[in-house]
C-alpha positions as CSV (number, residue, x, y, z in Angstrom):
1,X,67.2,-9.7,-83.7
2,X,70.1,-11.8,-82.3
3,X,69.1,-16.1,-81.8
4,X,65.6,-15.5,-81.5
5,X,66.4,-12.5,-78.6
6,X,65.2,-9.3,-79.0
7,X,67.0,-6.4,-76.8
8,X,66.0,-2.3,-76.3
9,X,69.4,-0.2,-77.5
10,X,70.2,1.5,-75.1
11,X,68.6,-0.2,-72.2
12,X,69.9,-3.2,-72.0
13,X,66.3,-5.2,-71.9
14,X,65.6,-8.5,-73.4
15,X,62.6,-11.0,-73.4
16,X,64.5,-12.6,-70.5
17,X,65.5,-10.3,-68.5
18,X,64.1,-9.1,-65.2
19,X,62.3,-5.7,-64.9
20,X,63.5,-2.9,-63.0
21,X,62.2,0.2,-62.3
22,X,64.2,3.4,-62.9
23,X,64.8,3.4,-59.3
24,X,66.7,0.4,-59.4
25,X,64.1,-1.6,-56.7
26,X,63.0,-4.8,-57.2
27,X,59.3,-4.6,-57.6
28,X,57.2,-6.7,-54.9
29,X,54.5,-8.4,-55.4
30,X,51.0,-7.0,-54.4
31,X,49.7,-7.1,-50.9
32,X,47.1,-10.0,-50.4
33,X,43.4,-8.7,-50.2
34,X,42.1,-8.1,-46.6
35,X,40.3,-11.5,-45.3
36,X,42.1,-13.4,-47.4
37,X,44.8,-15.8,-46.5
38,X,48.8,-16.1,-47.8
39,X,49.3,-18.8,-50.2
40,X,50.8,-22.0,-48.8
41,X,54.7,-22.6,-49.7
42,X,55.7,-24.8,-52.5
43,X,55.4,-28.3,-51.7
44,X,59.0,-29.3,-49.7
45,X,59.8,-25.9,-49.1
46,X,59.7,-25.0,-45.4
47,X,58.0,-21.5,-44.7
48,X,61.1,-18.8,-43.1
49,X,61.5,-19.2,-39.6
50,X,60.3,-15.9,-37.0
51,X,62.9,-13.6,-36.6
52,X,65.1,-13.4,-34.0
53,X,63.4,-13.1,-30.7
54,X,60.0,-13.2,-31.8
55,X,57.9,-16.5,-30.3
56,X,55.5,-17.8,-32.9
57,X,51.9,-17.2,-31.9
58,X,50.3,-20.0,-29.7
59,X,48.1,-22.9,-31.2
60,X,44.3,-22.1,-31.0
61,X,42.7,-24.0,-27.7
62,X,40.3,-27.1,-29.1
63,X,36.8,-26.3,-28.8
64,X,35.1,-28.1,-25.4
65,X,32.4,-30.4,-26.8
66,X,28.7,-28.9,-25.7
67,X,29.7,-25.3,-25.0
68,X,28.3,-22.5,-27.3
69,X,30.6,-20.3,-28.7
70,X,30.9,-16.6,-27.3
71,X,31.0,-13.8,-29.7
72,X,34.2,-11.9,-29.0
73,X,33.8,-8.5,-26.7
74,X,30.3,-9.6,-25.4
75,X,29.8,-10.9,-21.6
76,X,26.4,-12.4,-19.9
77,X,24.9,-10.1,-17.5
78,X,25.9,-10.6,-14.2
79,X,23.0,-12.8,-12.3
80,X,24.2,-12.1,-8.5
81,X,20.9,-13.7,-7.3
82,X,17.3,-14.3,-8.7
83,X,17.6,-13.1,-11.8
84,X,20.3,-11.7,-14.3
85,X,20.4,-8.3,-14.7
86,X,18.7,-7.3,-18.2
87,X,15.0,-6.9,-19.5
88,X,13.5,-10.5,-18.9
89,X,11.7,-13.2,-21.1
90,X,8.6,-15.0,-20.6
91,X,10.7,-17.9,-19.5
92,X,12.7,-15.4,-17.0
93,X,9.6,-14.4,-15.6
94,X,8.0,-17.6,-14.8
95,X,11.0,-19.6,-13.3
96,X,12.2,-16.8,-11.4
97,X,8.6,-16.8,-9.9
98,X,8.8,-20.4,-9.1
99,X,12.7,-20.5,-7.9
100,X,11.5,-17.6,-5.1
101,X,10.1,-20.1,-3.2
102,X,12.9,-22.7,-3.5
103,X,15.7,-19.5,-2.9
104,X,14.1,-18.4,0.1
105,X,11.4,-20.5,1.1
106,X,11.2,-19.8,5.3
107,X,10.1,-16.1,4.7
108,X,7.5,-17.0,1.5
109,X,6.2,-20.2,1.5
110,X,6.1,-20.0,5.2
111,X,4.6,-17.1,6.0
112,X,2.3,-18.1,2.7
113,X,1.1,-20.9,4.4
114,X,0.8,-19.7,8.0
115,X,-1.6,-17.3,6.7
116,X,-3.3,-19.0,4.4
117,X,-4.2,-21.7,7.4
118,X,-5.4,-18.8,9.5
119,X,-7.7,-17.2,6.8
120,X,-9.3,-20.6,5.8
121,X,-9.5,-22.4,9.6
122,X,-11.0,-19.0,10.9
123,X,-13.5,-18.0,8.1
124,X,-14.3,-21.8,8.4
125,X,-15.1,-21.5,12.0
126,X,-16.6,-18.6,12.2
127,X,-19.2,-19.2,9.1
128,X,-19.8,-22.8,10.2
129,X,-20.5,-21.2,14.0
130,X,-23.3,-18.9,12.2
131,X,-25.1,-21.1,10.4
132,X,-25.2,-23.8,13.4
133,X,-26.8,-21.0,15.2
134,X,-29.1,-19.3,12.3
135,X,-30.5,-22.8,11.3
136,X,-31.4,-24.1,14.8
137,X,-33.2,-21.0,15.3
138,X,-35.5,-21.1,12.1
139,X,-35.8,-25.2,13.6
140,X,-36.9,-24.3,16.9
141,X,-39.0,-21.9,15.6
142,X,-43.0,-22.1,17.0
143,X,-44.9,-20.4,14.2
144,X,-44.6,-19.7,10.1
145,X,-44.3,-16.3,10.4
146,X,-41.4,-16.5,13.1
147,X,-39.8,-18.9,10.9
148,X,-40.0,-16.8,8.4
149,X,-38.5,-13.8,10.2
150,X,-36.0,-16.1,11.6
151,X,-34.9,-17.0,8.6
152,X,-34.3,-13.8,6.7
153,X,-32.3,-12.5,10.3
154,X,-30.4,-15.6,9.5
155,X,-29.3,-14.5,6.2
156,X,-28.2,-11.2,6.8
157,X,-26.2,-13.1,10.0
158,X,-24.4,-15.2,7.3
159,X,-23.7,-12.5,4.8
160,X,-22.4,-10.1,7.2
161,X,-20.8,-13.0,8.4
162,X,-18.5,-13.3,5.0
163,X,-17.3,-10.1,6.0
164,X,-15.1,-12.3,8.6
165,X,-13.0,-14.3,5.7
166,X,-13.0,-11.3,3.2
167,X,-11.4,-9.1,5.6
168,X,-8.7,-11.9,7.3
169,X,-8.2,-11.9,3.0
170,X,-7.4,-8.4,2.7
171,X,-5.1,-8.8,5.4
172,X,-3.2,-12.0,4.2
173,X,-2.9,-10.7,0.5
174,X,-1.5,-7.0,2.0
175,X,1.3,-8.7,4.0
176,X,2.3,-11.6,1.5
177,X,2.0,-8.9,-1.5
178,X,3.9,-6.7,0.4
179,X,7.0,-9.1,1.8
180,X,7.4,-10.9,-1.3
181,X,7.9,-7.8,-3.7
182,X,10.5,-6.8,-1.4
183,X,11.7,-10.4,-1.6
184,X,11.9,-10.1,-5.4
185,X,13.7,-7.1,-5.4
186,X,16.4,-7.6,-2.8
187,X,16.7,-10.6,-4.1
188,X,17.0,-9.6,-7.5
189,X,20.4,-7.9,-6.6
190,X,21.8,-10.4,-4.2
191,X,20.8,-10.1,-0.5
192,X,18.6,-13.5,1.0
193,X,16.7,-11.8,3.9
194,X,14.7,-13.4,7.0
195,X,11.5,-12.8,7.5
196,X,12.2,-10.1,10.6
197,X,14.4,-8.9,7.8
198,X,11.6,-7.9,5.1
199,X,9.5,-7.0,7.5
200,X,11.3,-4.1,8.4
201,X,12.4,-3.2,5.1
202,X,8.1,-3.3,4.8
203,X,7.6,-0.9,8.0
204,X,5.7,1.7,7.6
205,X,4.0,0.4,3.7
206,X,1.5,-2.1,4.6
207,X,-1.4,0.3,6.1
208,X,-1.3,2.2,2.8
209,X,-1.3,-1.3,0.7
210,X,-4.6,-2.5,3.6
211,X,-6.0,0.8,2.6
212,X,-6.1,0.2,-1.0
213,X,-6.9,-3.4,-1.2
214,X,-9.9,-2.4,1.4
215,X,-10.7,0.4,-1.7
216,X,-10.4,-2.3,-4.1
217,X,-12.4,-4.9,-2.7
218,X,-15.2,-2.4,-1.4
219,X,-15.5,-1.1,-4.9
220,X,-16.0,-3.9,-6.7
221,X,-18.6,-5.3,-3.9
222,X,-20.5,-2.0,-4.3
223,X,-20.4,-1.9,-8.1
224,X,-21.2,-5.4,-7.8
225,X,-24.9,-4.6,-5.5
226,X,-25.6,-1.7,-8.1
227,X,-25.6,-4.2,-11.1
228,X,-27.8,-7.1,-9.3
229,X,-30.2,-4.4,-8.0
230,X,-30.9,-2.7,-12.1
231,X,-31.3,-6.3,-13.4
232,X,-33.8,-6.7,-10.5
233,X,-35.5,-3.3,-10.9
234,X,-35.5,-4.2,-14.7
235,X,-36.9,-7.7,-14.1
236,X,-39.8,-6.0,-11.8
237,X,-41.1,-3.9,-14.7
238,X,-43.3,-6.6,-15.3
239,X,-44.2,-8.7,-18.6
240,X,-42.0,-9.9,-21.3
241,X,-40.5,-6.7,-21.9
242,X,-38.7,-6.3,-18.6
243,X,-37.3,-9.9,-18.5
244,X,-35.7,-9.5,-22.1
245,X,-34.4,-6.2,-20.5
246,X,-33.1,-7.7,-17.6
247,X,-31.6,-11.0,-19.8
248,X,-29.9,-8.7,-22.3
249,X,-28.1,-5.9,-19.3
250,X,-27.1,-8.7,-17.4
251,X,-25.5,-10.4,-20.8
252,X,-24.2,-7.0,-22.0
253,X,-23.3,-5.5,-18.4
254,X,-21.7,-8.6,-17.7
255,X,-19.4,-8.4,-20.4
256,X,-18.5,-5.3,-20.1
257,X,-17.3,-5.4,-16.1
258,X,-15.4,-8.4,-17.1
259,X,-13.2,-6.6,-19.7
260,X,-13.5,-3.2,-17.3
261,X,-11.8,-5.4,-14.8
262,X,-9.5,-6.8,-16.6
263,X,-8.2,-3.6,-17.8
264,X,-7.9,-1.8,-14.6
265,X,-6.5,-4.9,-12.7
266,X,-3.3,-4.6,-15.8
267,X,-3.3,-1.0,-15.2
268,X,-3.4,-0.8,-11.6
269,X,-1.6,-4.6,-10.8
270,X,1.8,-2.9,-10.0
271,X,0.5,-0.9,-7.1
272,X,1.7,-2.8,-4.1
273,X,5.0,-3.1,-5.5
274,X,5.4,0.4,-6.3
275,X,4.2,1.4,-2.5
276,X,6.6,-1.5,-0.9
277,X,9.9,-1.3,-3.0
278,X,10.1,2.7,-3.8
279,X,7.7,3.7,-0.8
280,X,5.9,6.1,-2.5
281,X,2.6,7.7,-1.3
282,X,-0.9,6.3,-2.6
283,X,-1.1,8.5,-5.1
284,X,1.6,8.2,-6.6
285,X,1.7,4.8,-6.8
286,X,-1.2,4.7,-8.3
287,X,0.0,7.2,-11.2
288,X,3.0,4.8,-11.1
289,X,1.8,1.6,-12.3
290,X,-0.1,3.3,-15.0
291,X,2.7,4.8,-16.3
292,X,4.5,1.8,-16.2
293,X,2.0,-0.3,-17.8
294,X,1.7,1.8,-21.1
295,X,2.8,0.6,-23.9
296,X,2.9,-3.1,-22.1
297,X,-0.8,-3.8,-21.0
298,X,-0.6,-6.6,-23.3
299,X,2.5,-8.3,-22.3
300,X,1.4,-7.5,-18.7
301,X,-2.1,-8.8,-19.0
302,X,-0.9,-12.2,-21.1
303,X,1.3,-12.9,-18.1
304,X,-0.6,-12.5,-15.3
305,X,-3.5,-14.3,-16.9
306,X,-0.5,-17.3,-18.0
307,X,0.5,-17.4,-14.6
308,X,-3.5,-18.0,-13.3
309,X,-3.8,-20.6,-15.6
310,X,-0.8,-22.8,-15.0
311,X,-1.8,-22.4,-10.9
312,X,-5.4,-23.5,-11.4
313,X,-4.6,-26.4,-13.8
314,X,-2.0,-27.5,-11.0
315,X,-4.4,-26.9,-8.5
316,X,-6.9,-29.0,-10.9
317,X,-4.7,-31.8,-11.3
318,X,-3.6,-32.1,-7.3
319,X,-7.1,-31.7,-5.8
320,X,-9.1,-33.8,-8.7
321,X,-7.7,-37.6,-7.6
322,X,-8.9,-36.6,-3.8
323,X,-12.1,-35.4,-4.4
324,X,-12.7,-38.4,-6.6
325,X,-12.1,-41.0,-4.3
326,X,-14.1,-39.0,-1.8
327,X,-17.4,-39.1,-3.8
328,X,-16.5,-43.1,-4.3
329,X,-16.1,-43.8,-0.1
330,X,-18.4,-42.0,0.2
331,X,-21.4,-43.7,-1.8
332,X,-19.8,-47.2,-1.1
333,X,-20.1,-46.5,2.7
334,X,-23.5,-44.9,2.3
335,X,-25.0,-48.2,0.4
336,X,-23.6,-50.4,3.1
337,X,-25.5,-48.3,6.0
338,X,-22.1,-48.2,7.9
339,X,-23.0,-44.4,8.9
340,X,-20.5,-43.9,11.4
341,X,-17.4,-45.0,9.0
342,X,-18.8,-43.4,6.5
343,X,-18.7,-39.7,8.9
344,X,-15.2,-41.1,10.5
345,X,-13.9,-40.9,6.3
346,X,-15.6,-37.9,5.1
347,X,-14.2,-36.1,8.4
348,X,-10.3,-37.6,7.8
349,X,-11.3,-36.6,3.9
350,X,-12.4,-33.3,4.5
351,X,-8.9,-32.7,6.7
352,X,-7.2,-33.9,4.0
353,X,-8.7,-31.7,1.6
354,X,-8.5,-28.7,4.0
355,X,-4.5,-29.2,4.7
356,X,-4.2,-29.9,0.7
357,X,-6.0,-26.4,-0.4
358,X,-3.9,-24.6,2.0
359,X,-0.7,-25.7,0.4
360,X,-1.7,-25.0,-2.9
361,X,-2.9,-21.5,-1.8
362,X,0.0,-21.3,0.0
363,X,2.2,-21.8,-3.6
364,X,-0.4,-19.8,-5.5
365,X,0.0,-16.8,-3.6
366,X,3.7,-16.7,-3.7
367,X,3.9,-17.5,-7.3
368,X,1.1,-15.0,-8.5
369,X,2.5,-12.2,-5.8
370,X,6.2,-13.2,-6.9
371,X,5.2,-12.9,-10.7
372,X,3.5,-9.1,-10.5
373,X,6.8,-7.8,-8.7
374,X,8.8,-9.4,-11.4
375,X,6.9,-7.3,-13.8
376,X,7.5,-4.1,-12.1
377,X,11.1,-4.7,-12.4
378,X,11.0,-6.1,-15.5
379,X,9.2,-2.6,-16.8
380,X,11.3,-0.7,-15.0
381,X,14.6,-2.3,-16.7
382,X,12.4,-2.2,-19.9
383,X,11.8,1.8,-19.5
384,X,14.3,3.4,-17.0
385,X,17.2,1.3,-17.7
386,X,16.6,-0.3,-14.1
387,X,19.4,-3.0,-15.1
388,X,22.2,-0.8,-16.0
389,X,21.3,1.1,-12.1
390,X,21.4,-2.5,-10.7
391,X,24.7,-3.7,-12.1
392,X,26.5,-0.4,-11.1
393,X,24.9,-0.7,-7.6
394,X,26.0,-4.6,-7.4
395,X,29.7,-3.8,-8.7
396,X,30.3,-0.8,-6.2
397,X,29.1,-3.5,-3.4
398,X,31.4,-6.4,-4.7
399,X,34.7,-3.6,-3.7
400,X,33.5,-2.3,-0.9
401,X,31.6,0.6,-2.3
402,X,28.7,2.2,-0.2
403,X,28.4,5.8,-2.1
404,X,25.8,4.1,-4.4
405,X,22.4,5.0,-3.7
406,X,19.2,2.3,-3.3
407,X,19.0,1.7,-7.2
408,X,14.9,1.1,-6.6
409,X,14.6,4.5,-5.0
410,X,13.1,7.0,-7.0
């Protein structure tokens, strides 16, 4: 002990004096922990300045007021025209189904709505002929029993007359189906076609899509005679027992062709793009959309069925106000005895009406047709990494790149 210092003989330590290892090296204080950051300097001490040549590292750019900050090493897909390139949303879905009409509306509402007037003005002509010339038969007729032969020769005219609009139907939803799914999918990666422009990209793929929409529609008017005729038969039994019979098949049987129909319209609703956009045979289209549909019906069916309702409430809420003030001219020129304004409105009424259905069909029909092919590529993103095909394809085009095959091709 020496004033209150103590020192090691031989080493030359005291309480005061620095440590040192054997070395001779100052020791160095410990590295910070990762993440965290260096303490600021003493307060009037400026930190040491870069060394020599070395720039300091730019000030970070203020944040832009409103924009949503982008997680570092991630990019959007690339949306080059309808849609962006990745397995879509519910909201995708039905805005993309809408905008088709704004993007491109000459080859879709257009041709929409010129065959939508042609299907309603001709099936309207051509019942409305039938029944002025069945009716003023059974009126001119001379006896009962000629009237009554009359008149079931005019209802077999008239229902072989519906043939007329059903098959101008089957037409109009085979070309519209067909031109806007190949609408959807050019336009999906980019390309705004005319209408001479689908329809040669469709050449060749509507008689097979006719073909199975005329299956379609004559199966389910088939099924459809079968059913009334067993509730008949069953009603014709006689007594209370065959009327309970008939009541509870046409309940049950009714129930069950609902859900039947709803099952294979998911199952089979992808059809008429698969034929149009990958151009495959019947068959294999067929197997196609059920294939794609698994593991989906759900999503698939809740769509669809989403997309029905919105167009029927619209429809609803256009057509409602007109048909409401048609009933009130109607009954206030009727009390009045004017006759011949009262005909003079209902006619300008009924044109009215007429040209306002057609629109709306016109809309529905691209938005429903728009909406199933947006669900074949949506599935096909969803199960064959369609996107990933679509985003090389678009990038090869962008330099110049034609080596890249049809991405939709199978």
């Amino acid at each position: 002990m020496n004033n209150g210092k103590s020192t090691v003989e031989g080493y030359g330590l005291s309480d005061t004096s620095p440590w040192k290892s054997p070395s001779g090296d100052t020791p160095q204080p410990p590295p910070p922990a990762f993440g965290t950051q260096p303490p600021p300097p003493p307060f009037g001490v400026q930190p040491p300045p870069p060394p020599s040549g070395v720039l300091p590292p730019p000030p970070p750019a203020p944040p832009v007021a409103g924009a949503t900050p982008t997680p570092l090493g991630w990019t959007p897909p690339p949306k080059p025209g309808l849609i962006p390139l990745q397995p879509m949303t519910l909201g995708t879905i039905l805005s993309a189904s809408f905008r088709v009409l704004r993007r491109n509306p000459r080859p879709t509402f257009g041709l929409a709505l010129l065959i939508e007037s042609i299907t309603i003005v001709a099936s309207a002509g051509v019942l409305g002929l039938v029944f002025v010339f069945a009716f003023s038969r059974v009126a001119n007729a001379t006896s009962a029993s000629s009237a009554d032969t009359i008149s079931n020769g005019a209802v077999g005219l008239l229902l072989l007359a519906y043939l007329v609009p059903i098959t101008l139907g089957v037409f109009g939803l085979a070309i519209t189906q067909g031109v806007f799914a190949m609408e959807v999918a050019r336009g999906t990666i980019g390309e705004k076609l005319t209408l001479r422009g689908l329809w040669r990209q469709s050449k060749g793929r509507l008689w097979p899509l006719i073909g199975w929409l005329w299956a379609v529609v004559g199966t389910a008017i088939v099924l459809y005679i079968v059913f009334i005729l067993i509730i008949v038969l069953a009603a014709a039994i006689g007594g209370v027992g065959g009327v309970t019979l008939a009541i509870v098949f046409g309940i049950l049987g009714g129930l069950g062709a609902i859900a039947l129909v709803l099952w294979l319209y998911t199952k089979l609703s992808l059809v008429p793009a698969s034929l149009l956009v990958e151009r495959l045979t019947l068959g294999r289209a067929i197997a196609r959309s059920w294939s794609l549909t698994k593991g989906y019906f759900w999503r698939t069916l809740g769509i669809e069925f989403l997309v029905l309702i919105i167009i029927n409430v619209a429809t609803s809420v256009v057509t409602a106000p007109l048909e409401i003030v048609f009933l009130f001219v109607s009954g206030l020129f009727n009390q009045t005895g004017d006759h011949t304004t009262a005909i003079v409105i209902t006619v300008i009424l009924g044109v009215v009406t007429i040209a306002l259905t057609v629109v709306v069909g016109a809309v529905s029909t691209v938005v429903q047709s728009s909406t199933t092919a947006l669900l074949y590529i949506d599935l096909r993103m969803r199960k064959e990494a369609l996107d990933l095909q679509l985003i090389r394809f678009v990038e090869a085009r962008q330099i110049g790149d034609d080596s890249i095959a049809d991405p939709y091709a199978t």
